[in-house]
C-alpha positions as semicolon CSV with decimal commas, in nm:
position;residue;x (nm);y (nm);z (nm)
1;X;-1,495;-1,907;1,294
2;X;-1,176;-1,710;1,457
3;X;-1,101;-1,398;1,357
4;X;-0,758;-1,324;1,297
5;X;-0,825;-0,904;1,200
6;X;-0,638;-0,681;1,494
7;X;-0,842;-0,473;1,735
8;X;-0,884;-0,141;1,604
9;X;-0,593;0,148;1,598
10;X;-0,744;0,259;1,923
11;X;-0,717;-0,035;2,101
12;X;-0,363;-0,195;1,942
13;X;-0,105;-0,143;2,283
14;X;0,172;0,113;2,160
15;X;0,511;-0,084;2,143
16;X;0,801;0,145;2,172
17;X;1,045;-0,136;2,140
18;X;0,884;-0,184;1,783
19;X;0,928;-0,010;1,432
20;X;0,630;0,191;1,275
21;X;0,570;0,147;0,917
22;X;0,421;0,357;0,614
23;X;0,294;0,087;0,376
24;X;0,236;0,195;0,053
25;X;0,014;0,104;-0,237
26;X;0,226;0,071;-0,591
27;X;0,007;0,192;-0,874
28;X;-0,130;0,496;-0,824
29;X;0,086;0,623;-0,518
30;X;0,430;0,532;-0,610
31;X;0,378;0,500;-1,007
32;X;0,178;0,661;-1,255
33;X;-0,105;0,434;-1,287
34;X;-0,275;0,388;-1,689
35;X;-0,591;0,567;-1,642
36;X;-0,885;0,445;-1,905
37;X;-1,188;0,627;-1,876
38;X;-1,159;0,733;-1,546
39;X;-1,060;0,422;-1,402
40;X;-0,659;0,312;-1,287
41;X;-0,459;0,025;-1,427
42;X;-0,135;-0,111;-1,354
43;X;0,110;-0,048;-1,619
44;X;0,143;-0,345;-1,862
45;X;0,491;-0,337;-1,935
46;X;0,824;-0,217;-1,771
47;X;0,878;0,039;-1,992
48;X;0,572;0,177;-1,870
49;X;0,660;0,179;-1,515
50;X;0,717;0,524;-1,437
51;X;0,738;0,673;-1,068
52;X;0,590;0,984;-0,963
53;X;0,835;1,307;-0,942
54;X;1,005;1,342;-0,629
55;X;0,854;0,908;-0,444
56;X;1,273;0,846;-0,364
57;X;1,275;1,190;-0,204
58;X;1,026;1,133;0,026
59;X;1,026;0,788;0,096
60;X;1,388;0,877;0,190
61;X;1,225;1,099;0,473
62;X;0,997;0,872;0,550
63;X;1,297;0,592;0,650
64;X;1,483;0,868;0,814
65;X;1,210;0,946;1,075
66;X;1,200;0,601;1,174
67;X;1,009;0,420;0,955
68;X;0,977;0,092;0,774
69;X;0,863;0,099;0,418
70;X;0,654;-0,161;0,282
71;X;0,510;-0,198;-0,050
72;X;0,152;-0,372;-0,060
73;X;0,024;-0,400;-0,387
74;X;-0,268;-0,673;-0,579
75;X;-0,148;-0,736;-0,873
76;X;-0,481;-0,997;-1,046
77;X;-0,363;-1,002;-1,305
78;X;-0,104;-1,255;-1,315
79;X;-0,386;-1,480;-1,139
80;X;-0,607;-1,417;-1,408
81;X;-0,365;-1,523;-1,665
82;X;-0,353;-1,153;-1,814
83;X;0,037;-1,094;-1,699
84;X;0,323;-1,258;-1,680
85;X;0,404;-1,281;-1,315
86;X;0,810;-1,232;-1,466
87;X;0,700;-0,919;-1,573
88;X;0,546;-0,804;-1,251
89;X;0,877;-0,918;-1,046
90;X;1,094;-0,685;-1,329
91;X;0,866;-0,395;-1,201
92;X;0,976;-0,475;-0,867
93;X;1,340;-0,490;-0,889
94;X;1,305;-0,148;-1,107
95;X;1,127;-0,017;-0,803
96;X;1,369;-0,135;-0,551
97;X;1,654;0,035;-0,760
98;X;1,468;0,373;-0,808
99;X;1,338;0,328;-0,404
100;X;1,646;0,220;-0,187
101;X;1,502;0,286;0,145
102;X;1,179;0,045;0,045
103;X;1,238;-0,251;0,311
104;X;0,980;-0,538;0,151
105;X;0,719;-0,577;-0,113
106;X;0,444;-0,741;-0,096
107;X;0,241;-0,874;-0,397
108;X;-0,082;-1,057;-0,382
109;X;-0,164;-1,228;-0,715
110;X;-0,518;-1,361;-0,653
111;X;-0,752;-1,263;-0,923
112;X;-1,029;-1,153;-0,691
113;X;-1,247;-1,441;-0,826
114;X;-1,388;-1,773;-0,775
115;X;-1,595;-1,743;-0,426
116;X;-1,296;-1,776;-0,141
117;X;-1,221;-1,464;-0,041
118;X;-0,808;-1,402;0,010
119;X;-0,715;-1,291;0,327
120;X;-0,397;-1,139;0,144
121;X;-0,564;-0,960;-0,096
122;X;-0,620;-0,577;-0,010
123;X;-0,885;-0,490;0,093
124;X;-0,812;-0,757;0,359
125;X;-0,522;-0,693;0,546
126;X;-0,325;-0,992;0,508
127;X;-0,016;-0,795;0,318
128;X;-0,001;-0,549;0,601
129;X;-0,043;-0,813;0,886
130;X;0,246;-1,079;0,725
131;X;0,512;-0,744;0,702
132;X;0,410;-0,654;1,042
133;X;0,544;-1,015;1,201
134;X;0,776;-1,044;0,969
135;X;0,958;-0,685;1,040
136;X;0,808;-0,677;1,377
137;X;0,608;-0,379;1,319
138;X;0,380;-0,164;1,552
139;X;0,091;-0,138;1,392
140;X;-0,067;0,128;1,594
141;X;0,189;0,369;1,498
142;X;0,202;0,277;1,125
143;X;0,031;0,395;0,820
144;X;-0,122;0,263;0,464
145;X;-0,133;0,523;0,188
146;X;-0,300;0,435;-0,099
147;X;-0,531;0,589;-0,403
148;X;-0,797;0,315;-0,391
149;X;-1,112;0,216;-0,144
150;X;-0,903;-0,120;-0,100
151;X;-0,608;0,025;0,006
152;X;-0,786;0,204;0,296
153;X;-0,970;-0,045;0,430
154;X;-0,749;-0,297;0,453
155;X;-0,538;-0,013;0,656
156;X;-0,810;0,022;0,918
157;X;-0,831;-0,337;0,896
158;X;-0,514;-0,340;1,021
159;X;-0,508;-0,128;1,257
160;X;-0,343;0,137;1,103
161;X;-0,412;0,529;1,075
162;X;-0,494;0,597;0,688
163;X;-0,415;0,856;0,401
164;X;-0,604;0,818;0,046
165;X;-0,454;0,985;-0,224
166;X;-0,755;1,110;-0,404
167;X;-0,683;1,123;-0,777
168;X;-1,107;1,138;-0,868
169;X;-1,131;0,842;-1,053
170;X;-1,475;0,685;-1,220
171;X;-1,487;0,443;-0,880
172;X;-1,657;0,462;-0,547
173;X;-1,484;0,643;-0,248
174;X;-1,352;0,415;0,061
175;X;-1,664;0,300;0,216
176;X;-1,538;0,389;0,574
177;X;-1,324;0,757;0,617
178;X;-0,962;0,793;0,524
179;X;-0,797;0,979;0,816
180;X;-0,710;1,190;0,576
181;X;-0,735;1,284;0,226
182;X;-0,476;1,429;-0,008
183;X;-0,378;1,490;-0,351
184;X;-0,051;1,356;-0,450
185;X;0,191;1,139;-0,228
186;X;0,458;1,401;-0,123
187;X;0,113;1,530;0,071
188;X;0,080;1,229;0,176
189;X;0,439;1,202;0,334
190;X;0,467;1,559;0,473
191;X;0,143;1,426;0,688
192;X;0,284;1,105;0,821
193;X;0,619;1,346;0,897
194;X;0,412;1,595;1,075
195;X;0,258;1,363;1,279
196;X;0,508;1,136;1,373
């Protein structure tokens, strides 16, 4: 069976003549997720779809030191018949009017069941690797930030250099390291700043 997963981050050639990108997990690092006895949901409805204070601010920064911004987010539930996919995409264009400098979003709506694993579906890195060819990325120099064990491994997956906004939910931790570990996503972006 081929593998199409990239080497890892410290074997990926640096390409100067390509963009880096921050992708970014939606519920949880750029909106409030509905948290339930320690674990995170997605909001249900659009009223409910509330960004944390200050995301536009720093995703702002982000774009103006040179990066591309790309949303990766599952979203099961429309593939497990629990959403309305319509409902989802009205998130999206709320997001994209609230987040200007946000270049793409992708949305995987497998419903993590049923045997065939989904190469799209975080925490494969299918999302990341389909922005990075479409935006010709450099994935060596990008970054996933996300609040969930998925989120981070399909980042490593990918090749790129990781940052887990830890909010202590009821769940396990990322089975393999964040780079780094923070508390709230403008922590998140003053990292990727300072290192870039």
């Amino acid at each position: 069976m081929t593998s199409h997963l990239p080497p890892p981050a410290s074997r990926l050639p640096i390409r100067k003549d390509r963009r880096p990108a921050v992708f970014l997990d939606r519920d949880g690092t750029l909106n409030r997720p509905i948290v339930r006895d320690g674990k995170p949901f997605p909001p249900a409805t659009l009223d409910e779809f509330a960004l944390f204070d200050g995301v536009a601010e720093d995703c702002a920064k982000l774009k103006a030191a040179g990066f591309a911004l790309v949303v990766a987010t599952n979203q099961p539930d429309v593939g497990r018949g629990n959403q309305q996919q319509a409902v989802i995409e009205s998130m999206h264009t709320r997001l994209l009017q609230l987040v200007p400098t946000l270049d793409r979003v992708e949305v995987c709506y497998d419903p993590g069941w049923g045997g065939i694993p989904s190469a799209r579906r975080k925490p494969a890195p299918g999302m990341l690797l389909d922005a990075a060819q479409a935006l010709d990325l450099d994935l060596a120099r990008s970054w996933m930030i996300g609040d969930r064990a998925g989120d981070i491994e399909a980042g490593h997956a990918a090749g790129c250099r990781t940052i887990f906004i830890d909010w202590g939910y009821a769940e396990p931790p990322p089975a393999k390291a964040p780079h780094f570990a923070v508390k709230s996503f403008a922590a998140a972006a003053g990292i990727v700043l300072a290192r870039s």
